[in-house]
N, C-alpha and C positions, 0 to 999 in steps of 0.2 A: 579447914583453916585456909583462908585467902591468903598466902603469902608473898604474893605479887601484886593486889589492887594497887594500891599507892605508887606501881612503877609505870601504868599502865600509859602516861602521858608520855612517857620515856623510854618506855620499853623497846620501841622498833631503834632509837638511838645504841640502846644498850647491848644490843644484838644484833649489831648489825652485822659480822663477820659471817661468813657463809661457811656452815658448818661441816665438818669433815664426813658425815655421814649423807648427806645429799644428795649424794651421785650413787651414791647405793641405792637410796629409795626413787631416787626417777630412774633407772636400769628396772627397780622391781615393776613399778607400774605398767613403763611401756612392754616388758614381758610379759605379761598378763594381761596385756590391753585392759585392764580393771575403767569400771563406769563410776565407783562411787566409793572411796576411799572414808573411813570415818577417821578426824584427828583428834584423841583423847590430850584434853590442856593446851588445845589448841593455841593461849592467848591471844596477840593483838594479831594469832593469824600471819606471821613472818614466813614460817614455814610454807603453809599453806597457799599464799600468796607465790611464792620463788614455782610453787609445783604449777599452781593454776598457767600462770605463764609459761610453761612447757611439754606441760601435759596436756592432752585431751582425755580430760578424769572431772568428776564432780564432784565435790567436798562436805560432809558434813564436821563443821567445828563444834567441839563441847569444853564448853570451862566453866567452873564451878564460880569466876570473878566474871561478875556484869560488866563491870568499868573495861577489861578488857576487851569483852565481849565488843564492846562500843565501840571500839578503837578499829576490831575488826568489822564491825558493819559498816563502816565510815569507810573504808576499803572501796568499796561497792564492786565487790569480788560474787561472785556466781557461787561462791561457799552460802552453805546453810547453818545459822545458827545455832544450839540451843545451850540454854545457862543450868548446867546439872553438873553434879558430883560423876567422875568416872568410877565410881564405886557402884550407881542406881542409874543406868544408864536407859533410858526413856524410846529403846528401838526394838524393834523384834525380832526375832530368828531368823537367820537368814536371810538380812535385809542389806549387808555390805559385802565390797569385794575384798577388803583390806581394811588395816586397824593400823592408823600410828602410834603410837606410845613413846613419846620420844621424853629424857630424861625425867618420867613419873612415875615408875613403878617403886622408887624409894621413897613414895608421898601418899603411897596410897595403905593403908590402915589392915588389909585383907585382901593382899595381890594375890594369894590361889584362890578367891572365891572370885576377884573380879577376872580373873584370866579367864575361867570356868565360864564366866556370862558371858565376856567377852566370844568365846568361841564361839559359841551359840547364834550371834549374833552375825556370822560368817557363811556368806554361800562359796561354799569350797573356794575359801579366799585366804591371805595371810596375814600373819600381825609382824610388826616391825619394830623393836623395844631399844631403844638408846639410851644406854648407861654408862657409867663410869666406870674402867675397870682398877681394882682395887690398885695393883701396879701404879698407876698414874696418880692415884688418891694421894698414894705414900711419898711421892716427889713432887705436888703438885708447888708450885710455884709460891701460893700463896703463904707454903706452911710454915715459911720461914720468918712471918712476919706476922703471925698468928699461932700462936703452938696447940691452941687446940680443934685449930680446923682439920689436921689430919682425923683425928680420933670421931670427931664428932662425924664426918664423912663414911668412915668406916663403919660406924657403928652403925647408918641407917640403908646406907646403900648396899643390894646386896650380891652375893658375889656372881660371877659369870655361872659356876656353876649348879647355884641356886635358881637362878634363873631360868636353866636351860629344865632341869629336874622339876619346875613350876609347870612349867609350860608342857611337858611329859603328863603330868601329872592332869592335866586338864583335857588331854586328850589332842596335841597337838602331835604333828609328824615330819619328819623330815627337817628336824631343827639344825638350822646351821647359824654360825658364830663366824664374826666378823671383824676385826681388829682395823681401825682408818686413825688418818692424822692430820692435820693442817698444820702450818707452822707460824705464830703469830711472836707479836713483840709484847711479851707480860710486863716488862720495867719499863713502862712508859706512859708519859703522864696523860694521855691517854685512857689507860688501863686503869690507872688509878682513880679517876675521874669517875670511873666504872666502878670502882669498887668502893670509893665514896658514898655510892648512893644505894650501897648494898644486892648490888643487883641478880647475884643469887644467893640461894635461900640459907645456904651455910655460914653466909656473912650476918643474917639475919639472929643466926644462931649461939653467935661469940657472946661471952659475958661483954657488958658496955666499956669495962674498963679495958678487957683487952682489946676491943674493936680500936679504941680511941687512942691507945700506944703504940696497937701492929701500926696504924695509919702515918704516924707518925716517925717510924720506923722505915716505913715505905717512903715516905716524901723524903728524908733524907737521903735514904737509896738513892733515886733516883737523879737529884739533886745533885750531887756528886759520881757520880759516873757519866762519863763521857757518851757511851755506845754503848747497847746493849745487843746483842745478839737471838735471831726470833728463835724459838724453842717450841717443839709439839706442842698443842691440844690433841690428847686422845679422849675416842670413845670407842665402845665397842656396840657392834651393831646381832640380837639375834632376831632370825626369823625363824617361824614354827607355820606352817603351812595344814588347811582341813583337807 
């Protein structure tokens, strides 16, 4: 399921914030000197692009939306395309030095069977998986104007320690967990403007009727308060090393 095509003209706007986990993944790179990083759900390529300009690494991008795809060709970045599900991943064993996974693993349908390929797919390289930790799901900003975006978050993302036990499970070693945070301004009309256009996938996820009264709920917030003060984005970062 595409749940991003239609943001795709939008998408580098909508994310433009430089993400708390960043600096973690170019630290990993340049310590392994890696040649060829493969990014699972790459989209329009945001990531991708911030690495290419500070790495000397090569990129293979895969997202299952064309339209993004597009966005990141138009780039005209030294990343290598391809338009596939990260579920059937179209490479061979031991053909990358690193896997990104960055906020997918709660989208993918059979995450120990793709973790399993995934490895495979690793010359004594590591994978890098960005998710939400549950902690932050529960006070996330937005739950106060939406009541059932907590639940709905929790229910599909999963937790740190499932993750780690997946990844165990697959035959990875030497997993280590990662806690980072950036601190942005969420009550601002800015933000909102962002979350207007549903710009991720939990917004996508609200019955219409609550989307259309949290929003409303939100405009007036903002509207009436003077200052707001910025407040963490957390994720949490694990790596599983062949």
């Amino acid at each position: 399921m595409d749940l991003f095509g239609d943001l795709a003209d939008r998408y580098d706007l909508l994310r433009s914030d430089n993400p708390p986990y960043l600096s973690i993944l170019l630290c990993l790179i340049r310590r392994f000197n890696n040649k060829l990083i493969l990014d699972l759900g790459c989209g329009t390529g945001n990531i991708s692009e911030k690495i290419l300009k500070e790495a000397d690494v090569n990129i293979i991008g895969l997202d299952l939306s064309a339209s993004m795809l597009g966005k990141f060709n138009a780039k005209r970045t030294r990343a290598s395309l391809i338009c596939a599900s990260a579920e059937n991943i179209p490479l061979t064993d031991s053909s990358v030095d690193g896997i990104m996974c960055i906020y997918l693993i709660h989208l993918l349908k059979e995450p120990k069977r793709a973790l399993k390929s995934m490895k495979r797919m690793l010359n004594k390289g590591w994978i890098l998986i960005v998710s939400a930790p549950h902690h932050f799901i529960k006070k996330h900003p937005l739950n106060v104007f939406f009541p059932s975006f907590r639940d709905i978050d929790l229910s599909r993302f999963p937790s740190e320690e499932e993750i780690v036990n997946w990844l165990a499970d697959a035959g990875f070693s030497s997993i280590e967990t990662q806690y980072c945070a950036v601190f942005r301004k969420w009550y601002s009309q800015e933000y909102l403007e962002k979350t207007k256009s549903r710009f991720i996938s939990t917004l996508k996820l609200l019955p219409e009727e609550e989307f259309k009264t949290g929003l409303k709920k939100m405009e007036k917030y903002i509207e009436n308060e003077k200052e707001f003060l910025p407040s963490p984005w957390e994720s949490f970062v694990i790596i599983g090393y062949v």
